[in-house]
C-alpha positions as CSV (number, residue, x, y, z in Angstrom):
1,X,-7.3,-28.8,37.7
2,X,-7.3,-32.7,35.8
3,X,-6.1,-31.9,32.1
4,X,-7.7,-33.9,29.3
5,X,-4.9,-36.6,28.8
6,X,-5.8,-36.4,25.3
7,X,-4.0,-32.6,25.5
8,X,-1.8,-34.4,27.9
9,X,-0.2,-37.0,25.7
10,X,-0.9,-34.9,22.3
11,X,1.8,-32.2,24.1
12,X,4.0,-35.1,25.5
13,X,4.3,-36.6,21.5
14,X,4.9,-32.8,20.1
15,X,7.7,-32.2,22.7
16,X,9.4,-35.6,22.7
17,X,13.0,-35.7,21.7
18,X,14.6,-38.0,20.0
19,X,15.4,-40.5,22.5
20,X,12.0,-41.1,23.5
21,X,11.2,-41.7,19.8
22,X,11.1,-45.5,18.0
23,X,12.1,-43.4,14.8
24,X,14.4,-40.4,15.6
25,X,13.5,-39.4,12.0
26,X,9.6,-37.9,12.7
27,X,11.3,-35.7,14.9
28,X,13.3,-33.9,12.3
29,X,10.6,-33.9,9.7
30,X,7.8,-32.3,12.7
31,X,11.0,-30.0,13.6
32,X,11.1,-29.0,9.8
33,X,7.3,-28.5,9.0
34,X,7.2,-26.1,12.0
35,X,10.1,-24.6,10.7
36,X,8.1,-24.1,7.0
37,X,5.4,-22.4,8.9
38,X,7.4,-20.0,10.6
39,X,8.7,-18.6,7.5
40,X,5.6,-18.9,5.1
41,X,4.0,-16.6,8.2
42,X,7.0,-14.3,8.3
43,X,7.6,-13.9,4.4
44,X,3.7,-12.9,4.4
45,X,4.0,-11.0,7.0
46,X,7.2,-8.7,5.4
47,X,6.0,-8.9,1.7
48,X,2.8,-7.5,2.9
49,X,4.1,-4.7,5.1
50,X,6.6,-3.8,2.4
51,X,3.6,-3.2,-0.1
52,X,1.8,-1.6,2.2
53,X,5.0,1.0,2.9
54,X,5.6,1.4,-0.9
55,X,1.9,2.3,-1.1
56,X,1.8,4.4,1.5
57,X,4.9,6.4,0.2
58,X,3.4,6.5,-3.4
59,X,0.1,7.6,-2.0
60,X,1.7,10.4,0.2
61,X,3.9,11.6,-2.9
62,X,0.9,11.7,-4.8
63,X,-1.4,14.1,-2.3
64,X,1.5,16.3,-2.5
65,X,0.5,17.0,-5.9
66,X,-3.1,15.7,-6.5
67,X,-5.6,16.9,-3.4
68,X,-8.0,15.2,-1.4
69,X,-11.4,16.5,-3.1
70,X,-11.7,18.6,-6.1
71,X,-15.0,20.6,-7.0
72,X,-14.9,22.0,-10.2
73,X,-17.5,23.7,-12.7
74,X,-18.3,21.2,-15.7
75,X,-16.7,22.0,-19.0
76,X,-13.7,23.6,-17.4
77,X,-15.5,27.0,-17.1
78,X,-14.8,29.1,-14.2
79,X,-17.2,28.7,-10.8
80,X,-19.9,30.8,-10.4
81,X,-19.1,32.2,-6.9
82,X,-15.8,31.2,-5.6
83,X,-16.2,32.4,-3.0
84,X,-19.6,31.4,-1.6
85,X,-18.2,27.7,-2.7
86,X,-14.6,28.7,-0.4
87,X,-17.0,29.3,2.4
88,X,-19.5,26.1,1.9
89,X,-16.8,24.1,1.9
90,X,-14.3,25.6,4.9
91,X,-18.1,24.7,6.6
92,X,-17.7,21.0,6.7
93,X,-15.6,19.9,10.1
94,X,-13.3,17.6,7.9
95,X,-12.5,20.1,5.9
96,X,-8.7,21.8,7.1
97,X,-8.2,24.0,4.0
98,X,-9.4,25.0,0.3
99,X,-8.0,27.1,-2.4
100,X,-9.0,28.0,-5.6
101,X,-7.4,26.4,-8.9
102,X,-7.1,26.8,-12.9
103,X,-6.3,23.5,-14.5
104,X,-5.3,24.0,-18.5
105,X,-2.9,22.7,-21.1
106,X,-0.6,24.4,-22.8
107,X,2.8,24.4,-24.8
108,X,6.3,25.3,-23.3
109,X,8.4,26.3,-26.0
110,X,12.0,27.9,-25.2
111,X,13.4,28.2,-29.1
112,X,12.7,25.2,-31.3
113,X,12.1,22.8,-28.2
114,X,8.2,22.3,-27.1
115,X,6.8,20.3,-24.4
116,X,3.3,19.4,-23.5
117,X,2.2,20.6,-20.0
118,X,-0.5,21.1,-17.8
119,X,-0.9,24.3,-16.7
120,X,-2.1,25.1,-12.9
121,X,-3.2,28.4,-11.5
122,X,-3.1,28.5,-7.7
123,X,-3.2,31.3,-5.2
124,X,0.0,31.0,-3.1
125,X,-1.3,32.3,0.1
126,X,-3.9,29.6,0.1
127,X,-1.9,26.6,-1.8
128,X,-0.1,25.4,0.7
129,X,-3.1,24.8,2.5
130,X,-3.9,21.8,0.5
131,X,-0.7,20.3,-1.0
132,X,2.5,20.7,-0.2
133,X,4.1,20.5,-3.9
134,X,7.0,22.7,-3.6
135,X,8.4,21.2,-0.1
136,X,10.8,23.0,1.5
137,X,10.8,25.4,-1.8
138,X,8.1,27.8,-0.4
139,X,9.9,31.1,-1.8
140,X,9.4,29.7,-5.5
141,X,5.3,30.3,-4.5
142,X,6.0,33.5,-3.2
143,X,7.3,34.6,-6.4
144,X,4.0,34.3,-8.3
145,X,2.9,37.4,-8.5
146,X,0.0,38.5,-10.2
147,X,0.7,40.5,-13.5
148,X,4.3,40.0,-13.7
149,X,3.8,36.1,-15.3
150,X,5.8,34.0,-13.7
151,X,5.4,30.4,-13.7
152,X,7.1,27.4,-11.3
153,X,8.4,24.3,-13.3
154,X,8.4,20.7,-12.7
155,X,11.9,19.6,-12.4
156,X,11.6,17.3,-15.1
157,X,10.0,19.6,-17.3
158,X,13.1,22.7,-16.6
159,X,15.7,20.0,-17.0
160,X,14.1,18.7,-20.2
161,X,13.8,22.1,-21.5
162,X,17.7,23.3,-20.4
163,X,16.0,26.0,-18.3
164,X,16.4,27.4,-14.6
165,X,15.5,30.1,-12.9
166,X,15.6,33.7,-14.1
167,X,15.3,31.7,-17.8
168,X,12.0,32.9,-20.5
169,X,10.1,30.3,-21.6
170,X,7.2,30.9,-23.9
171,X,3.5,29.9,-23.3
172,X,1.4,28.6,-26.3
173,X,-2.2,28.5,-25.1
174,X,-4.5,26.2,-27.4
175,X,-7.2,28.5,-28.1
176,X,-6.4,30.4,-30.8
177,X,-6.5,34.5,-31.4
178,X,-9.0,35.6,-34.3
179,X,-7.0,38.2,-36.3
180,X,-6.9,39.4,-40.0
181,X,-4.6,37.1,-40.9
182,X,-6.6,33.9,-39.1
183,X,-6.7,32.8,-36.5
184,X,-3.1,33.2,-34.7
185,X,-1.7,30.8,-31.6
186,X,-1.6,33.0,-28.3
187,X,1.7,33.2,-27.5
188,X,2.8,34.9,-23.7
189,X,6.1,35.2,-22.3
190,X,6.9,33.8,-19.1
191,X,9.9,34.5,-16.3
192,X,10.8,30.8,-14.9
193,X,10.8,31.9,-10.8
194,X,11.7,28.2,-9.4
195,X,11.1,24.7,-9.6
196,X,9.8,21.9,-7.9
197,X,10.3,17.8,-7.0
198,X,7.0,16.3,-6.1
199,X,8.9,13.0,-6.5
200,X,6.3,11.5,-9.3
201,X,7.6,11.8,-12.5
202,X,4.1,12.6,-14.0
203,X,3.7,15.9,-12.7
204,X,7.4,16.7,-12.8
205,X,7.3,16.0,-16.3
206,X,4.4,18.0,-17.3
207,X,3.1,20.5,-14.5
208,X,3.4,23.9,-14.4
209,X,2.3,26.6,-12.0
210,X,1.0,30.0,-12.3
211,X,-0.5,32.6,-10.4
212,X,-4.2,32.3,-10.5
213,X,-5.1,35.7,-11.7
214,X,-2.2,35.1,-14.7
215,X,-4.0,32.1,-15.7
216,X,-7.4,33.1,-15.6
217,X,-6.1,36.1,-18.5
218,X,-4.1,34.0,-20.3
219,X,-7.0,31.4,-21.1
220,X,-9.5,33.9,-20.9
221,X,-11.4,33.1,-17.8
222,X,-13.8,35.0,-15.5
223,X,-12.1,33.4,-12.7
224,X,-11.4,30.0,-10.9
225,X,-12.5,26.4,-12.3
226,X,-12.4,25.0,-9.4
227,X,-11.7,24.2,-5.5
228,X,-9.1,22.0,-4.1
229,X,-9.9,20.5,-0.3
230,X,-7.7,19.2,1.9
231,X,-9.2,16.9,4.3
232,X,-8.5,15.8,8.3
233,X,-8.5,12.2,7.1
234,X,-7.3,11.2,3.5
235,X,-9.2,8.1,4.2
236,X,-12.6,9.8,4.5
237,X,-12.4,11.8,1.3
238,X,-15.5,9.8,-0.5
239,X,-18.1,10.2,2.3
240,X,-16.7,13.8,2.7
241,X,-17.0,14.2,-0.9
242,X,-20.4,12.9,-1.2
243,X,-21.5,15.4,1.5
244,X,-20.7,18.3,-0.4
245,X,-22.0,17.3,-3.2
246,X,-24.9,17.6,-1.5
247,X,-24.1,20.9,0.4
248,X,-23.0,22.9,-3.1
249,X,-24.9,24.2,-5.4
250,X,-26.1,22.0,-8.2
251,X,-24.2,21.4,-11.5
252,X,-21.0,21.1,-10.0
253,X,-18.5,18.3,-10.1
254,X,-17.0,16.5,-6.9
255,X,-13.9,14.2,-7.2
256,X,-12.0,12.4,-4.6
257,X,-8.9,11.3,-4.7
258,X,-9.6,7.0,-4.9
259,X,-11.2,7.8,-8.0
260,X,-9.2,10.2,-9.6
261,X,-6.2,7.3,-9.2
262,X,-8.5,4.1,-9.0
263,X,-6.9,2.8,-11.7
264,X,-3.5,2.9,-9.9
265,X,-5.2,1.9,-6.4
266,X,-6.9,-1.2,-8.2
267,X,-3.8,-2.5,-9.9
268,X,-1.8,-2.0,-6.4
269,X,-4.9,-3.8,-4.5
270,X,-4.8,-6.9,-7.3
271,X,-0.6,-7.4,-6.8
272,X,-1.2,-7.7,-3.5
273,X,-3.7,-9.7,-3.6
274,X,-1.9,-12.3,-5.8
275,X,0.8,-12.0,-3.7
276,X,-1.4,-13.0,-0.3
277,X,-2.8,-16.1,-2.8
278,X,0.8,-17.0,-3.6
279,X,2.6,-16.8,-0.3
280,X,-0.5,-18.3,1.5
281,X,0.4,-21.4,-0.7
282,X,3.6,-21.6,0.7
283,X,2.4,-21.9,4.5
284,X,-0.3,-24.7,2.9
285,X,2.9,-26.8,1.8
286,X,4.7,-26.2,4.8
287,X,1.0,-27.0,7.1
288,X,0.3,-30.4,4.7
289,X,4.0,-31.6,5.7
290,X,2.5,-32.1,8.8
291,X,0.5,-34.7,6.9
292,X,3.4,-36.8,6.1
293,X,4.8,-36.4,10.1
294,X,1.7,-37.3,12.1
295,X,1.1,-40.6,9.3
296,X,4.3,-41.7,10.2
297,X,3.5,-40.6,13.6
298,X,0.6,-42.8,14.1
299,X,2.5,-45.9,12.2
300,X,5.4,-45.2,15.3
301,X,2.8,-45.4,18.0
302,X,0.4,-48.2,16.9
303,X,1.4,-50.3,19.9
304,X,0.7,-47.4,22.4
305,X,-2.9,-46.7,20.7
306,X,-3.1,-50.6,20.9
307,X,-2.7,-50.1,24.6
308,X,-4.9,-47.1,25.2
309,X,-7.4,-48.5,23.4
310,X,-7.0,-51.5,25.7
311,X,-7.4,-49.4,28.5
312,X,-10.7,-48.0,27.4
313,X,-10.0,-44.8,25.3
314,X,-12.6,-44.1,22.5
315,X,-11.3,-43.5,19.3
316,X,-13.0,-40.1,19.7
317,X,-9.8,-39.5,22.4
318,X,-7.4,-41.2,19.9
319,X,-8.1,-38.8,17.2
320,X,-8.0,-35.9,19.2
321,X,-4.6,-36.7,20.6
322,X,-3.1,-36.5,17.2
323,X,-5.1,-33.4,16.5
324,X,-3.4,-31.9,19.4
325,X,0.3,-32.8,18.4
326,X,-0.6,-31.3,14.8
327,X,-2.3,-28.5,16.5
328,X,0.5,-27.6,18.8
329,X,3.0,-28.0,16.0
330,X,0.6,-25.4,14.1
331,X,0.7,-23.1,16.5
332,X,4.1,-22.7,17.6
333,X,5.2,-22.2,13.9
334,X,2.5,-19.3,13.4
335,X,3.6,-18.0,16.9
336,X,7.4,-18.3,15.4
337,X,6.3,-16.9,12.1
338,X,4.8,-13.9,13.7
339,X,7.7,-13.0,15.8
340,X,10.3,-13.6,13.2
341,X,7.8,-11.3,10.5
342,X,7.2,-8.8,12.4
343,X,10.6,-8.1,14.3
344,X,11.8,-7.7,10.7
345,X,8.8,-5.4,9.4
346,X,9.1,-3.2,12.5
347,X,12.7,-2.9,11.8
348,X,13.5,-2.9,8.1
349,X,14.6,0.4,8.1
350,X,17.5,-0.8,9.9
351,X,18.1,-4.4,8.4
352,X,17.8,-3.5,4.8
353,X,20.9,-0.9,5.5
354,X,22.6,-3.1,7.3
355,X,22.4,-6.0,4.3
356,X,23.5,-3.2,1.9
357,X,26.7,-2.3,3.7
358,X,27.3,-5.9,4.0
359,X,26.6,-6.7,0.3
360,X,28.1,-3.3,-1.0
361,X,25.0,-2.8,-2.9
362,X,21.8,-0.4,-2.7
363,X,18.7,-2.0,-3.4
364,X,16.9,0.8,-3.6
365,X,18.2,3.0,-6.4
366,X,17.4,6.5,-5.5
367,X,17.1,7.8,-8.9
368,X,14.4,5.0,-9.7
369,X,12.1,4.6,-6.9
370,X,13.0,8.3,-5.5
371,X,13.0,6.7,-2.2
372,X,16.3,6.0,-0.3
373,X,14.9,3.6,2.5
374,X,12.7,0.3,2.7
375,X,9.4,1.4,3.6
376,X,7.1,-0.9,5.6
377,X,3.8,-0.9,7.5
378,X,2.6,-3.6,9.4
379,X,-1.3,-3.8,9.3
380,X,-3.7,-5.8,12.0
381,X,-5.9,-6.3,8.8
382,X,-3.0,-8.2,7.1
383,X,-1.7,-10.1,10.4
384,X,-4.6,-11.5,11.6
385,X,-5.8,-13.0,9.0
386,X,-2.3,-14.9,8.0
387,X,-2.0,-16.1,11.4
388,X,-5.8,-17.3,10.9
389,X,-4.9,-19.2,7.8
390,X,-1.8,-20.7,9.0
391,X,-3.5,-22.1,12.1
392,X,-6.8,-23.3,9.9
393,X,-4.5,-25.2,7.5
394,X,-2.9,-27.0,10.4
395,X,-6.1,-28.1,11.9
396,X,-7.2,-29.3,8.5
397,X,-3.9,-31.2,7.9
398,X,-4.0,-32.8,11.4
399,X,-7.5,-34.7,10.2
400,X,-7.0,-37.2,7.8
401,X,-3.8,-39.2,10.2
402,X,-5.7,-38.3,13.6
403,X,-8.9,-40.3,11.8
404,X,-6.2,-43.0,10.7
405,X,-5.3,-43.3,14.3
406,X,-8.5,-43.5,15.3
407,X,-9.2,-46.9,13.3
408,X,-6.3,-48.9,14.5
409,X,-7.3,-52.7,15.6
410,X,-5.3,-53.1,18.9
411,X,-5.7,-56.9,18.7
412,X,-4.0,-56.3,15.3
413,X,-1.1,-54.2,16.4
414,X,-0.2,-56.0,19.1
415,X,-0.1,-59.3,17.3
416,X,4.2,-58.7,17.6
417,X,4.6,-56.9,20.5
């Protein structure tokens, strides 16, 4: 099969080395505008999956601690049937587990030192069903036991407060105790039984965890406030959520977890957003070089589009030889770009190591990100549309010289050949 010889000849000028060149010098500046390509594609690609990992971590620390649906009774009172709601829910087929919850605040005070805290009351036989809090720490839960008051600290919180386990801390709860004298703070002594690392400092700072049945006496509760779910797919928790709003009984209040973070998922959506805008300008630099190489190009080769246009070749075939040779460079500096990104996304966990032994330095300070490795997650939704863009702002740059060769007088530019 006959190729065009527009593609013909547009492939022939890409691949030409120097010694087929008038001026060897177009060949280093096409050479280093495919070169810009490659590695505006490849730093979007890595920047990308990086922020994609780090979200993905954050987000999976986070469910550890927050759950994938909450249904709760409005104005913190306790549920009217807990266990008619346990069984509605368990109903759905994305459901996987559901446990009952207190949520209150309270004071920790352990002499003259009192912090702030939010106090959780959870069942430990059904807990672990929808977070996984405590990790590998599953006796601590075990320990709750009803009656006896015993509460599981934050690790912040127990190292803030000098306490560990075996250690009495004492519970202020806000609503106060009507007596002769006044109203009186409750006050309740509690046994510290073990800690956990949920590996967010918010809820290692402040949270505290009870057993159910202890909660519901110390703030004076008929029962539960509410449900925790735990889903099949995180990703599905708003249409899951919006279906049992529907299945429950009315008055009760469904919350997901997008919007119970939405204002960390929004900020986390905007960075990378500006970061796409940002980088993307870099492969539009590097694609508009090739501006500059085709105009200089076209100036090289006047006498040869003198001749073809001689020879009977519209300017229609002129232009689209040049839109080829910008084309091609285009598209091998994606391709490069996407080979180069993605060899290093796919294997960051061993590059970034590797850099730091070299370097003798950690990048990735353990006590502030609470991550020891590089996280990264290469998405198709992120890919294809940077390879998309780079090749789109190739074409584009390709137009303006491939017209300019289109309009050269061959009587004119063979006048001194």
């Amino acid at each position: 099969m006959q190729l065009p010889f527009e593609l013909t000849l547009g492939w022939r000028y890409t691949r030409a080395g120097r010694a087929t060149r008038r001026n060897g010098f177009i060949s280093f500046i096409s050479g280093v505008s495919m070169l810009g390509i490659a590695l505006g594609v490849a730093a979007l690609i890595i920047v990308l999956s990086v922020m994609n990992g780090f979200q993905k971590e954050v987000r999976d620390r986070m469910l550890g601690v927050v759950s994938h649906i909450e249904i709760s009774a409005p104005g913190g009172m306790a549920l009217p049937d807990v266990a008619a709601t346990l069984a509605a829910v368990r109903r759905h087929p994305s459901v996987v587990g559901a446990a009952p919850f207190i949520a209150a605040q309270a004071l920790m005070a352990r002499g003259e030192d009192m912090r702030g805290s939010l106090v959780r009351g959870v069942d430990p036989a059904l807990e672990p069903e929808v977070t996984d809090i405590v990790g590998a720490n599953h006796a601590a839960l075990a320990r709750l036991v009803p009656g006896e008051f015993g509460v599981v600290l934050g690790g912040e919180l127990a190292r803030a407060m000098g306490v560990r386990e075996g250690d009495r801390i004492t519970l202020v709860a806000p609503s106060g105790q009507v007596t002769p004298a006044g109203v009186v703070p409750r006050l309740k002594q509690m046994v510290v039984v073990g800690t956990f690392n949920s590996g967010h400092f918010e809820y290692d700072s402040a949270l505290a965890l009870v057993h159910v049945d202890d909660a519901a006496r110390l703030f004076r509760l008929e029962g539960p406030t509410g449900v925790r779910v735990k889903l099949r797919d995180l990703h599905q928790a708003r249409a899951v959520g919006a279906e049992l709003a529907q299945a429950l009984p009315g008055g009760l209040l469904v919350r997901d977890w997008t919007r119970q973070n939405a204002t960390w998922f929004a900020a986390v959506q905007l960075e990378k957003r500006m970061m796409f805008i940002i980088l993307t300008l870099i492969v539009a630099v590097a694609a508009f070089n090739l501006v500059s190489t085709l105009v200089m190009s076209v100036t090289d080769k006047r006498a040869d589009i003198a001749i073809l246009r001689t020879l009977g070749a519209s300017p229609q075939s002129i232009m689209g030889i040049f839109v080829v040779q910008g084309a091609a460079v285009g598209m091998v500096g994606t391709l490069a770009g996407l080979l180069l990104g993605l060899g290093i996304a796919f294997n960051i966990d061993v590059i970034v190591p590797a850099l730091e032994r070299l370097l003798n330095a950690s990048f990735l300070p353990r006590d502030i990100y609470l991550i020891s490795r590089m996280p990264s997650e290469p998405l198709a939704s992120d890919i294809v549309p940077v390879a998309l863009i780079s090749l789109v702002l190739a074409f584009l740059a390709t137009l303006y010289p491939s017209w300019r060769a289109s309009r050269v007088n061959p009587a004119e530019a063979l006048r001194y050949e």
